[in-house]
C-alpha positions as a printed NumPy array, in Angstrom:
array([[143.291,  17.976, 147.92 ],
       [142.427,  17.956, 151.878],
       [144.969,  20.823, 152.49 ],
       [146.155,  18.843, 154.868],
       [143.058,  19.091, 157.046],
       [141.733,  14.746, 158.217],
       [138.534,  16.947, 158.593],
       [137.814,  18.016, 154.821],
       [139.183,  13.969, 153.411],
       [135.812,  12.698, 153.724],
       [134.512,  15.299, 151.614],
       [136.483,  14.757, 148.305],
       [135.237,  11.333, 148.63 ],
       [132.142,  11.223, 145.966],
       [129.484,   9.832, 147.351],
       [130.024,  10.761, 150.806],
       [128.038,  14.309, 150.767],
       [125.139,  12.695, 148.867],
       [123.812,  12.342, 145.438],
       [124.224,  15.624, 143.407],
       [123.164,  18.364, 146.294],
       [121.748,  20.569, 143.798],
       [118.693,  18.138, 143.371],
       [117.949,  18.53 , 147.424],
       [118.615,  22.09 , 147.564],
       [118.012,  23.738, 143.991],
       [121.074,  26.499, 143.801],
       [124.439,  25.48 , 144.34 ],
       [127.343,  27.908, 143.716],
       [130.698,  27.638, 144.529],
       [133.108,  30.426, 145.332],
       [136.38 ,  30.56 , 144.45 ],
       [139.164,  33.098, 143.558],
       [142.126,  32.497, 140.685],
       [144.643,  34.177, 143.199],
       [143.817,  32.181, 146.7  ],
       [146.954,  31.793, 148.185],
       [145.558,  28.955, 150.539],
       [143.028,  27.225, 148.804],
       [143.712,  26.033, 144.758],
       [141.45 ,  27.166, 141.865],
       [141.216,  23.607, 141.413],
       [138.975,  22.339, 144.477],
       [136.322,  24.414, 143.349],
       [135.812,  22.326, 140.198],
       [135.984,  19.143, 142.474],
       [133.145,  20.816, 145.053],
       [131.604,  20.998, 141.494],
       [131.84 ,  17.422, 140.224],
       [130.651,  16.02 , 143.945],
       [128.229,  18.835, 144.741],
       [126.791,  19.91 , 140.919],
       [126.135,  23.688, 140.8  ],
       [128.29 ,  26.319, 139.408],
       [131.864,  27.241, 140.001],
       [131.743,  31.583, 140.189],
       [135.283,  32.649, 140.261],
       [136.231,  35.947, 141.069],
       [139.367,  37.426, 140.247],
       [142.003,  39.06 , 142.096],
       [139.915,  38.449, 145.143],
       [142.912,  36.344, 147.257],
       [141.062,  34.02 , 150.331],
       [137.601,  34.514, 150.077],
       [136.897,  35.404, 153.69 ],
       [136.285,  38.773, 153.992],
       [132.685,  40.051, 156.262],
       [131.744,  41.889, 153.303],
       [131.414,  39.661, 149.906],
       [130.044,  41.611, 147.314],
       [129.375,  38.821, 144.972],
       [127.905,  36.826, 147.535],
       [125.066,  39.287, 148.533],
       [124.964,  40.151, 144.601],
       [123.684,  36.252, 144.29 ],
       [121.673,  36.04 , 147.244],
       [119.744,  39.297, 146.079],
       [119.257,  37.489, 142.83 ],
       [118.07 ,  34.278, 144.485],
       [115.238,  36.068, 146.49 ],
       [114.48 ,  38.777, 144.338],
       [110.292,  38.004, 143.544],
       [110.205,  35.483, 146.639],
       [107.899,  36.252, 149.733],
       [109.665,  35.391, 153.244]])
């Protein structure tokens, strides 16, 4: 579930992040795409159980990586839309 990577172990670990992040922070969404051919559908539903939030997945949308992620800025329009910065 590390992908092989020492530096991601302590993360699956619950506990380890904190209690339930979307407490601290207020919006947690996870990205994730059925096809990745790197990362499994399946870590973003355990981001999910150790962070909270909401799993989005996007399909047909390979490694999420691009410079360009529509359905990010989609969300992050939605999250500010109304707020004064």
């Amino acid at each position: 579930t590390d992908l092989g990577w020492p530096t991601l172990r302590p993360f699956f670990k619950k506990g380890v992040v904190g209690a339930n992040v979307v407490e601290k922070v207020g919006v947690v969404k996870i990205f994730a795409s059925d096809n990745d051919p790197y990362v499994p559908l399946e870590h973003a539903y355990k981001y999910q159980e150790i962070l909270g939030g909401e799993v989005v997945i996007e399909n047909g949308k390979e490694h999420l990586w691009q410079e360009e992620y529509e359905g990010l800025l989609h969300t992050v329009r939605q999250l500010f839309a109304g707020m004064k910065i």
